[in-house]
Structures are given as structure tokens and as C-alpha cells.
Biopython code that builds the backbone (N, CA, C, O; Angstrom):
import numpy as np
from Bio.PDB.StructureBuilder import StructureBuilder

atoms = [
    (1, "UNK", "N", (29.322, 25.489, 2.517)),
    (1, "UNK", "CA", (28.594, 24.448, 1.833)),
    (1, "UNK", "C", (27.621, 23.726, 2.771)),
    (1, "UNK", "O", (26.515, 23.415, 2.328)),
    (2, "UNK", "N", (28.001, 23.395, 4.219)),
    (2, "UNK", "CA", (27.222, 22.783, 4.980)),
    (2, "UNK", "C", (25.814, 23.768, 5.248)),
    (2, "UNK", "O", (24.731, 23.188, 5.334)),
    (3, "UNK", "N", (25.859, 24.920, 5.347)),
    (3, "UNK", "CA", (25.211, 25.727, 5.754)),
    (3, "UNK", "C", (23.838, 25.377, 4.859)),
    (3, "UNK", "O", (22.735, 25.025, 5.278)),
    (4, "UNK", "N", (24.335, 25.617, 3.332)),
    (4, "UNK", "CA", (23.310, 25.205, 2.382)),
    (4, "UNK", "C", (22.777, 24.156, 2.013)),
    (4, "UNK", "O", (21.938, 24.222, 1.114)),
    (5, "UNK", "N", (23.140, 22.800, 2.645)),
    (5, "UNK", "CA", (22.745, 22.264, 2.676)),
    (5, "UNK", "C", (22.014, 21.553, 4.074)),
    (5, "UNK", "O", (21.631, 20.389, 4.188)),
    (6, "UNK", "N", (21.952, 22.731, 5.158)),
    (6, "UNK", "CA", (21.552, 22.456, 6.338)),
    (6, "UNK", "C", (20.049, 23.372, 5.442)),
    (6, "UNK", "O", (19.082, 22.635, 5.248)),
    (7, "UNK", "N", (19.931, 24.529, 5.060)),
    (7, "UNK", "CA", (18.802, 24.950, 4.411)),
    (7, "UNK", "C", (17.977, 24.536, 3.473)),
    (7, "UNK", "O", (16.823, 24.928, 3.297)),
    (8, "UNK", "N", (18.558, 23.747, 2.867)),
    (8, "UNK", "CA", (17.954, 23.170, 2.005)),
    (8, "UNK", "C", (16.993, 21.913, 2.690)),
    (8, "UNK", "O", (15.793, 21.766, 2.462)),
    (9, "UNK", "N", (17.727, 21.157, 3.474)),
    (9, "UNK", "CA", (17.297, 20.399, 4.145)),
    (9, "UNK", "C", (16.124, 20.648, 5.252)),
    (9, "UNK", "O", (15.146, 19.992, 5.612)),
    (10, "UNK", "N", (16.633, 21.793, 5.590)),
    (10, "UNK", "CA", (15.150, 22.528, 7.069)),
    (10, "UNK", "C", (14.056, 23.206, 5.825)),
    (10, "UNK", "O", (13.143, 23.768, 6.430)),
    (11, "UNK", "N", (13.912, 23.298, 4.694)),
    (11, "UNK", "CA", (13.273, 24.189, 3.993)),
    (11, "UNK", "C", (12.552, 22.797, 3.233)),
    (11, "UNK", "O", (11.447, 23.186, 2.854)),
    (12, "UNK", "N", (12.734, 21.300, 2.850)),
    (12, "UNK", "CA", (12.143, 20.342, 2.525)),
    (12, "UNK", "C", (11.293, 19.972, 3.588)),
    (12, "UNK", "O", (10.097, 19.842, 3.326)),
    (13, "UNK", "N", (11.865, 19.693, 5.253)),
    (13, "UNK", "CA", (11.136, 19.378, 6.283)),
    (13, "UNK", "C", (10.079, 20.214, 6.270)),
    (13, "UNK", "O", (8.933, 19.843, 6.526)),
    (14, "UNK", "N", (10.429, 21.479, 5.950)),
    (14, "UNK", "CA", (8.908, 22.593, 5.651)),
    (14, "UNK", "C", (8.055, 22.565, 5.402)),
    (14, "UNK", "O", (7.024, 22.959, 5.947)),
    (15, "UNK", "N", (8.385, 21.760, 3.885)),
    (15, "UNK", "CA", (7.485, 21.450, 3.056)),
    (15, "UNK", "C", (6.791, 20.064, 2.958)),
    (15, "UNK", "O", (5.908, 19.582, 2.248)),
    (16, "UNK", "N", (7.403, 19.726, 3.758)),
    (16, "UNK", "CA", (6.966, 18.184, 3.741)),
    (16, "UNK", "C", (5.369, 18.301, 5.023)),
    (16, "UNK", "O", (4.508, 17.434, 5.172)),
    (17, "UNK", "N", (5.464, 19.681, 5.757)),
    (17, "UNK", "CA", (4.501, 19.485, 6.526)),
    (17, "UNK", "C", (3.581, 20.060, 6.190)),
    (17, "UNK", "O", (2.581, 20.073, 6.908)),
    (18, "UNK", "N", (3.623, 20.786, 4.874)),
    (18, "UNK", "CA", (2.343, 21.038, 4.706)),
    (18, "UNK", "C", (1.725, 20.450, 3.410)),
    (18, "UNK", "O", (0.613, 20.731, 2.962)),
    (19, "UNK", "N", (2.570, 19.641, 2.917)),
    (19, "UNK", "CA", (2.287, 18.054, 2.031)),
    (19, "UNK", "C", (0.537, 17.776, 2.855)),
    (19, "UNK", "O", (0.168, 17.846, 4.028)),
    (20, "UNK", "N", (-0.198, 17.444, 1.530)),
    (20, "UNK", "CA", (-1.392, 16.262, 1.660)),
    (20, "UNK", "C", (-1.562, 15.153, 1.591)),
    (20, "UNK", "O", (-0.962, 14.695, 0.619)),
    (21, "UNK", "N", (-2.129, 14.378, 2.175)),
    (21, "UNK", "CA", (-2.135, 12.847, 1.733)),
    (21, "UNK", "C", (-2.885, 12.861, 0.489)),
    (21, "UNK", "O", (-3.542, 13.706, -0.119)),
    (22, "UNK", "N", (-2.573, 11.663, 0.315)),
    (22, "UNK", "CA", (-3.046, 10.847, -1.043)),
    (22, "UNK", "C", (-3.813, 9.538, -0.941)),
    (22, "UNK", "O", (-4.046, 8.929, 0.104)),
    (23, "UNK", "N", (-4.186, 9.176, -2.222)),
    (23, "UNK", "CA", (-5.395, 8.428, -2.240)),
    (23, "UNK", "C", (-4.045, 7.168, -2.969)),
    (23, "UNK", "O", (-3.386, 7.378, -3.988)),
    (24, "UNK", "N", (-3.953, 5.817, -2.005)),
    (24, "UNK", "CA", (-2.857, 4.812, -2.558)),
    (24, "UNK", "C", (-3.698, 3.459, -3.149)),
    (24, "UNK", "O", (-4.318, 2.663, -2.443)),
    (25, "UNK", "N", (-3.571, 3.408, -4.515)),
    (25, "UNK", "CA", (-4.406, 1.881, -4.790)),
    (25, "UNK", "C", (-2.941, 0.478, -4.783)),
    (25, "UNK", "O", (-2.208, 0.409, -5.770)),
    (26, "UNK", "N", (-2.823, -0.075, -4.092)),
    (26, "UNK", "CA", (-1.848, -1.535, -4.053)),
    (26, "UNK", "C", (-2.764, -2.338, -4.980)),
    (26, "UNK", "O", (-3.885, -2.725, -4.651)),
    (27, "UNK", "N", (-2.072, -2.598, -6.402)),
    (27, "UNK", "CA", (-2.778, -3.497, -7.757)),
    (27, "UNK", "C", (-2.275, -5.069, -7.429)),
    (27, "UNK", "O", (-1.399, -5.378, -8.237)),
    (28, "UNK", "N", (-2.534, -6.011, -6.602)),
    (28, "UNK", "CA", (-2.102, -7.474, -6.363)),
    (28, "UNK", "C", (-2.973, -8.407, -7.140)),
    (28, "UNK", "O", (-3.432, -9.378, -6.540)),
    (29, "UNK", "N", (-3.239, -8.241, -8.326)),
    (29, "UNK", "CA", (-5.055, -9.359, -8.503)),
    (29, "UNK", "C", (-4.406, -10.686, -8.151)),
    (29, "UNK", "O", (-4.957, -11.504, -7.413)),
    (30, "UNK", "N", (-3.157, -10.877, -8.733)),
    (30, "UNK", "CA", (-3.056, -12.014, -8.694)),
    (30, "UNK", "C", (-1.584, -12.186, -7.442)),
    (30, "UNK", "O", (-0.615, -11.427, -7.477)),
    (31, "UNK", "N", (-1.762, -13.520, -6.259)),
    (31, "UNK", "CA", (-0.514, -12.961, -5.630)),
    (31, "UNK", "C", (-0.923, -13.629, -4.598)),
    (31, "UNK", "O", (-2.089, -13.725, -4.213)),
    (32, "UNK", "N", (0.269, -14.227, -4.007)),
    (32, "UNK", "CA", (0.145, -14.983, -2.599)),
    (32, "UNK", "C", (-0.151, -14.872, -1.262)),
    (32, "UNK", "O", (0.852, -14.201, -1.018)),
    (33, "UNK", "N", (-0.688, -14.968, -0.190)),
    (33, "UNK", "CA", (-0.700, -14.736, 0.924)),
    (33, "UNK", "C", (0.557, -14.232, 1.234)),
    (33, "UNK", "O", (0.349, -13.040, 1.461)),
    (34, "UNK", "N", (1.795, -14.467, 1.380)),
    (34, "UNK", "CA", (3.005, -14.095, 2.053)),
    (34, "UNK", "C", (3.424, -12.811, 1.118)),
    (34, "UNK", "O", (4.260, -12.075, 1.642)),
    (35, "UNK", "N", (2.833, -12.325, -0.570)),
    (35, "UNK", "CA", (3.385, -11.566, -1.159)),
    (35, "UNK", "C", (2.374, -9.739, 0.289)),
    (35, "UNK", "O", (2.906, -8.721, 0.733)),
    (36, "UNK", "N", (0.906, -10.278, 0.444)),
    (36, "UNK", "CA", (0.152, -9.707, 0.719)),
    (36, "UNK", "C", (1.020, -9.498, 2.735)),
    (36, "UNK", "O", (0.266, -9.080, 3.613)),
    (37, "UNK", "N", (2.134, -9.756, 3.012)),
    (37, "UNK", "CA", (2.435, -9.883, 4.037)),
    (37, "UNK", "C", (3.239, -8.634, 4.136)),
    (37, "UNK", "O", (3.022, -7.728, 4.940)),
    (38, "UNK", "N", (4.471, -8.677, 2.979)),
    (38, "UNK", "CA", (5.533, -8.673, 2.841)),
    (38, "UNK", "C", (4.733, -6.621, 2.594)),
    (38, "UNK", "O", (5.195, -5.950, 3.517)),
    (39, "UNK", "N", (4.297, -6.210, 2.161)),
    (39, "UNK", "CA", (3.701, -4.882, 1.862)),
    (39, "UNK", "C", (2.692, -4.413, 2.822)),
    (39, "UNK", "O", (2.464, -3.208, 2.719)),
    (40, "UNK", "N", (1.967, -5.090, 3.807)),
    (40, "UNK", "CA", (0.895, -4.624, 4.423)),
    (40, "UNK", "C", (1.725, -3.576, 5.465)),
    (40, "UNK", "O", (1.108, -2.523, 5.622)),
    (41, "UNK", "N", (2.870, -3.650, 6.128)),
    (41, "UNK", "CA", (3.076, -2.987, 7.065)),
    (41, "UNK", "C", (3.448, -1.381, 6.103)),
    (41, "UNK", "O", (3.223, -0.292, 6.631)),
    (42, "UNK", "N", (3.830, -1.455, 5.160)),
    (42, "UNK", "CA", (4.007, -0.209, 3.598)),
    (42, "UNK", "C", (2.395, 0.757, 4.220)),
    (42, "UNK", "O", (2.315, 1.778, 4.901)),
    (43, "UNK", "N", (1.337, -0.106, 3.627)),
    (43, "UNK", "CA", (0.040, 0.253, 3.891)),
    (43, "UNK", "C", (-0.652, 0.593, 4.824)),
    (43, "UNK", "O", (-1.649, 1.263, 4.553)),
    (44, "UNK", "N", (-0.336, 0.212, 6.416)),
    (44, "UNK", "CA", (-0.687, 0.601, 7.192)),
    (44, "UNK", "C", (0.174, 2.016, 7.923)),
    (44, "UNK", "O", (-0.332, 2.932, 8.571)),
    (45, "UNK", "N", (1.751, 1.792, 7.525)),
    (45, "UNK", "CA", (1.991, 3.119, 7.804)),
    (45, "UNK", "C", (1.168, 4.337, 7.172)),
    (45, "UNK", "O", (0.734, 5.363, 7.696)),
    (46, "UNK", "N", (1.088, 3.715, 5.468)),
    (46, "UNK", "CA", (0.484, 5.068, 4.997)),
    (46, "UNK", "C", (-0.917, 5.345, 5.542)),
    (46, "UNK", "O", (-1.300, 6.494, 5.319)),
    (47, "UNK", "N", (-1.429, 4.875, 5.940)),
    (47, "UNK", "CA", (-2.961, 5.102, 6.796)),
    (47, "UNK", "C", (-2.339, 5.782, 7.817)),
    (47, "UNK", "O", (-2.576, 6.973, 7.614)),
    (48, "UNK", "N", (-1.548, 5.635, 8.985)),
    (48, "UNK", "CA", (-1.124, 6.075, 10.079)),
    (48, "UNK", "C", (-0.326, 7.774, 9.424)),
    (48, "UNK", "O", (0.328, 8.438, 10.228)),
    (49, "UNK", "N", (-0.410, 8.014, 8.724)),
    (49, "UNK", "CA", (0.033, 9.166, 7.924)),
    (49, "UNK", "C", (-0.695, 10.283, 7.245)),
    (49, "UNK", "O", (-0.427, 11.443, 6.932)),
    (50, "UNK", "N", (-2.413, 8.939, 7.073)),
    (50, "UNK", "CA", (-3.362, 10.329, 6.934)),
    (50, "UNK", "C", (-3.682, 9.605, 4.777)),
    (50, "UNK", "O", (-4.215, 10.285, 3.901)),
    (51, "UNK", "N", (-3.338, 8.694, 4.665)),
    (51, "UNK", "CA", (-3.428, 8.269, 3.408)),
    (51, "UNK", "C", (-4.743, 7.380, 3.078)),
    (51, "UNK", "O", (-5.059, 6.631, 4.003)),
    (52, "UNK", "N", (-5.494, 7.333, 2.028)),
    (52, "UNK", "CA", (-6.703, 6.188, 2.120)),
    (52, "UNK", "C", (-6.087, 5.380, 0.987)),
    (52, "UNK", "O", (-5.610, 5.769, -0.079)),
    (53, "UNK", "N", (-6.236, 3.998, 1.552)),
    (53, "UNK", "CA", (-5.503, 2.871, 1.029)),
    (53, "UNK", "C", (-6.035, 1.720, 0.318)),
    (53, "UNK", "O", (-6.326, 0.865, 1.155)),
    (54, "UNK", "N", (-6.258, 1.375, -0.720)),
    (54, "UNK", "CA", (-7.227, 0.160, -1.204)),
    (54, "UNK", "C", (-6.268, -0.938, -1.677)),
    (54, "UNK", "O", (-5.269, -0.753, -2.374)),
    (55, "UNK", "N", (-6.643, -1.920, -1.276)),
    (55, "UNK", "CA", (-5.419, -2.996, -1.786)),
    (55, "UNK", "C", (-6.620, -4.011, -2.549)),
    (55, "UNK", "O", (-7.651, -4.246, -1.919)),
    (56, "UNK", "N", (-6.452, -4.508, -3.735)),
    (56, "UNK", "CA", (-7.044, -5.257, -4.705)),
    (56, "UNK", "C", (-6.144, -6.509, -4.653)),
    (56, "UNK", "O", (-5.027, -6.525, -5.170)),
    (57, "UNK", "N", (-6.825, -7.820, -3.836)),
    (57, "UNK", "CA", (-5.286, -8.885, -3.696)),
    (57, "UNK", "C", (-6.994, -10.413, -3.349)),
    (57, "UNK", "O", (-7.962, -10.467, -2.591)),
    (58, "UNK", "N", (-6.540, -11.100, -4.199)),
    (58, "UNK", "CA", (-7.594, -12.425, -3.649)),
    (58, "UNK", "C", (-6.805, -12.912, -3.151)),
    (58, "UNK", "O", (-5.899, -13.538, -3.700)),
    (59, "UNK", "N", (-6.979, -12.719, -1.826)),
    (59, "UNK", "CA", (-7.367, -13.299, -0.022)),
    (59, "UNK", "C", (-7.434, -12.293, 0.545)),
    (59, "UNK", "O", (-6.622, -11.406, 0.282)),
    (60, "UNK", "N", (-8.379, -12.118, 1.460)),
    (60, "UNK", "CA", (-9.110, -11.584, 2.190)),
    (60, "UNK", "C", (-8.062, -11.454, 3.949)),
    (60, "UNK", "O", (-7.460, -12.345, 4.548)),
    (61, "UNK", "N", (-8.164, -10.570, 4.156)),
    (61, "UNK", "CA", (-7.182, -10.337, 5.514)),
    (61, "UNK", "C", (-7.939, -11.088, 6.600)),
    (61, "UNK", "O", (-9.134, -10.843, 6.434)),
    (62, "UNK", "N", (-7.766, -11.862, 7.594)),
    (62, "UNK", "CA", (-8.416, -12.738, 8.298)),
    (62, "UNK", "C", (-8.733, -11.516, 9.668)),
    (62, "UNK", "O", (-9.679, -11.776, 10.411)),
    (63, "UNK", "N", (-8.161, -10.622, 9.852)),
    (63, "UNK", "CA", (-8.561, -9.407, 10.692)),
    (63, "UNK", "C", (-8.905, -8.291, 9.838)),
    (63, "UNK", "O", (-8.646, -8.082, 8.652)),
    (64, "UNK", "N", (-9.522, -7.642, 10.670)),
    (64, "UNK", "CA", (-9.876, -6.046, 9.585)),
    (64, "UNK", "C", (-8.754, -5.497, 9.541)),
    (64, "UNK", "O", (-7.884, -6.023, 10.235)),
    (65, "UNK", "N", (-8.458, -4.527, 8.897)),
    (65, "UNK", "CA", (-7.358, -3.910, 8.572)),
    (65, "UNK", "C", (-7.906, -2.341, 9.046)),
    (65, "UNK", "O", (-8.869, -1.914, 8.409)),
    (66, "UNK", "N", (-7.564, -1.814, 9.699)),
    (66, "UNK", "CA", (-8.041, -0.044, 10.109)),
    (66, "UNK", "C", (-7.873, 1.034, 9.152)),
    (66, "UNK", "O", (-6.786, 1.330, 8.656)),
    (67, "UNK", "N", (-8.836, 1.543, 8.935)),
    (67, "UNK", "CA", (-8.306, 2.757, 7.212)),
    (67, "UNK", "C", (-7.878, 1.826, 5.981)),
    (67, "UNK", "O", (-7.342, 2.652, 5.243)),
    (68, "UNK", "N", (-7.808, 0.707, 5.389)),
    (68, "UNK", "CA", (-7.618, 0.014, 4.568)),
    (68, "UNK", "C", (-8.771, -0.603, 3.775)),
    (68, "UNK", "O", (-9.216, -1.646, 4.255)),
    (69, "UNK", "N", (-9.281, -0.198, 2.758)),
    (69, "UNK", "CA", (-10.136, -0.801, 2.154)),
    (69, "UNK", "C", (-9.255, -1.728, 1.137)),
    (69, "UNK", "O", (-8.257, -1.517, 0.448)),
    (70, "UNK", "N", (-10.335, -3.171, 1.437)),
    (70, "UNK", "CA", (-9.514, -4.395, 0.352)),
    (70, "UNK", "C", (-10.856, -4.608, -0.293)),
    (70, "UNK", "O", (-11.934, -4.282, 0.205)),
    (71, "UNK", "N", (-10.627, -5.325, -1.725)),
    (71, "UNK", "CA", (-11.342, -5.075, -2.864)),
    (71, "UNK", "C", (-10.719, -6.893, -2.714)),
    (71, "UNK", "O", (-9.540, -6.971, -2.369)),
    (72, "UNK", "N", (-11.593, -8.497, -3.000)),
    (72, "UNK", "CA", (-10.772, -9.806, -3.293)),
    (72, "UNK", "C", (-11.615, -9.775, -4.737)),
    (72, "UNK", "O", (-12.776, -9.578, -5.097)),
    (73, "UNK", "N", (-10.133, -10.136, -5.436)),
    (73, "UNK", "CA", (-10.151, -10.586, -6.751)),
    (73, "UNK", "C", (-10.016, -12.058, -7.046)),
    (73, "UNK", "O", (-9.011, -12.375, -7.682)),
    (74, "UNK", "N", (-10.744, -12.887, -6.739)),
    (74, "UNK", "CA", (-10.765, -14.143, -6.628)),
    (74, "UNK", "C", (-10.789, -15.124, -8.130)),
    (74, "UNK", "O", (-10.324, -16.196, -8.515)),
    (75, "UNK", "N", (-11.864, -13.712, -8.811)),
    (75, "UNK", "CA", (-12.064, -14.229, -10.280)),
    (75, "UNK", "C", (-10.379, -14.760, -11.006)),
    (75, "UNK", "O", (-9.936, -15.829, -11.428)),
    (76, "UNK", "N", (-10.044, -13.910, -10.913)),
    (76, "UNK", "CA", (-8.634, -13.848, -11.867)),
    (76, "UNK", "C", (-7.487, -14.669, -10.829)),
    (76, "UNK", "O", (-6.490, -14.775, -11.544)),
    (77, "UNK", "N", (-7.296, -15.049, -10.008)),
    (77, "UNK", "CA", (-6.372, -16.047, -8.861)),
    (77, "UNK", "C", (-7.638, -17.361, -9.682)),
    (77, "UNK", "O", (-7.061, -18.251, -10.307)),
    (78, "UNK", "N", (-8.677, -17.413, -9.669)),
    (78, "UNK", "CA", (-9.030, -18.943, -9.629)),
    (78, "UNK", "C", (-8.990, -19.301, -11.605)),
    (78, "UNK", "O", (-8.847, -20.434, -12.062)),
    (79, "UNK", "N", (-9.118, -18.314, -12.271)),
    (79, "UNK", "CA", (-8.911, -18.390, -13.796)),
    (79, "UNK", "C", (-7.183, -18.999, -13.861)),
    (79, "UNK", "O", (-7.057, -20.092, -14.414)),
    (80, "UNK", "N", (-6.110, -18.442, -13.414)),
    (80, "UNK", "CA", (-4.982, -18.732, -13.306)),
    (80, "UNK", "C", (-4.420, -19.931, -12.968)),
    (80, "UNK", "O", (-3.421, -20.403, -13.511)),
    (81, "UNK", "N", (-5.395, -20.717, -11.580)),
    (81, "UNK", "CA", (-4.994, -21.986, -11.143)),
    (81, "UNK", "C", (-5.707, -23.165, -11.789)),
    (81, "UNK", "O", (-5.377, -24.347, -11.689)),
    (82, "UNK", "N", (-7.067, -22.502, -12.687)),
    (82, "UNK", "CA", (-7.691, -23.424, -13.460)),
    (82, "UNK", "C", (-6.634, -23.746, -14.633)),
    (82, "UNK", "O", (-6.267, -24.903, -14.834)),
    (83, "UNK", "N", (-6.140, -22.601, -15.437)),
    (83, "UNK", "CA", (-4.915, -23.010, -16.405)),
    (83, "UNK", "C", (-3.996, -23.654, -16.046)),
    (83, "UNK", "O", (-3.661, -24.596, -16.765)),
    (84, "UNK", "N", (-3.395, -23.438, -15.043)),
    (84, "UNK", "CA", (-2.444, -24.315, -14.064)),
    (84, "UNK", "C", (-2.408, -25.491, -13.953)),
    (84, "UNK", "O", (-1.432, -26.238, -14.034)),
    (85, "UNK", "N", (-3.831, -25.804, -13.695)),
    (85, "UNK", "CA", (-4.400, -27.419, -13.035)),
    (85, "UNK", "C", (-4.611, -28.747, -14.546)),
    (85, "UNK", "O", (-4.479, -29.952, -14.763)),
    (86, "UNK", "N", (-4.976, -27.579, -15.179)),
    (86, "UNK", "CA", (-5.187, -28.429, -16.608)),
    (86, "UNK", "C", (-4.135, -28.663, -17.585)),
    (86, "UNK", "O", (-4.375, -29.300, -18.611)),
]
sb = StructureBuilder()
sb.init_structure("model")
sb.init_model(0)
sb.init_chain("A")
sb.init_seg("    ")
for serial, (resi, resn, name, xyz) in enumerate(atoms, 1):
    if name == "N":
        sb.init_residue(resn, " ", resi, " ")
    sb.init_atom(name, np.array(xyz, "f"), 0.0, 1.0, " ", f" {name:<3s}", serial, name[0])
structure = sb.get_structure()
């Protein structure tokens, strides 16, 4: 039993290397600085992996981010706090 599942296991690692990356969109429109914390290190592994990464989140990363394209959705965070406020 171990055997087959020592094959099974060396025969996924196999396949896992000749796996492609992928194209990852992170959907945040609306969402806090600390939510945008708590996932970035998610995102930068997948860049370090060969992945292109777009994160859609209003606030803006105060450093660039490497291989990470961010998209700020500011419209829909400031529509939300206007309902909020009133």
C-alpha cells in the first residue's frame, strides 16, 4: 500500500512541474487596509511562482508591488461610506 502511494505521490510532483501559471484576479472593491495585508503575501508568492496577479482593492499599496498589477476602486469604498455617513 505504501508503495502506491509513494507513486502516486512522485507521479503528482511530476505533474505539478510541468503545470502553467495562471492569470490570478484578487476581487477586494470594497475592503480595508489590514484586509489588503492579510492576502498580499498569498499574491506575491504567486508572482514568485511565475503567476500574473491583479488585485482590484481602494487603497493603493504605498510601495510598488513587483509582478502585481493593482487596479483602486475608490468609486465604490467612497459610495459605501457616503451611505454610512448619512
Amino acid at each position: 500500500m505504501s508503495r502506491i502511494l509513494c507513486l502516486v505521490a512522485a507521479a503528482l510532483v511530476g505533474l505539478a512541474a510541468l503545470a502553467d501559471a495562471g492569470r490570478i484576479l484578487i476581487w477586494m472593491p470594497v475592503g480595508s487596509k489590514s484586509m489588503k495585508i492579510t492576502y498580499l503575501p498569498l499574491a506575491e508568492e504567486l508572482v514568485r511562482r511565475g503567476h500574473e496577479v491583479v488585485i482590484v482593492h481602494p487603497f493603493k499599496s504605498e510601495k510598488p508591488l513587483k509582478g502585481i498589477t493593482e487596479i483602486v476602486s475608490t468609486t465604490e469604498i467612497k459610495k459605501l461610506l457616503d451611505q454610512i455617513s448619512t
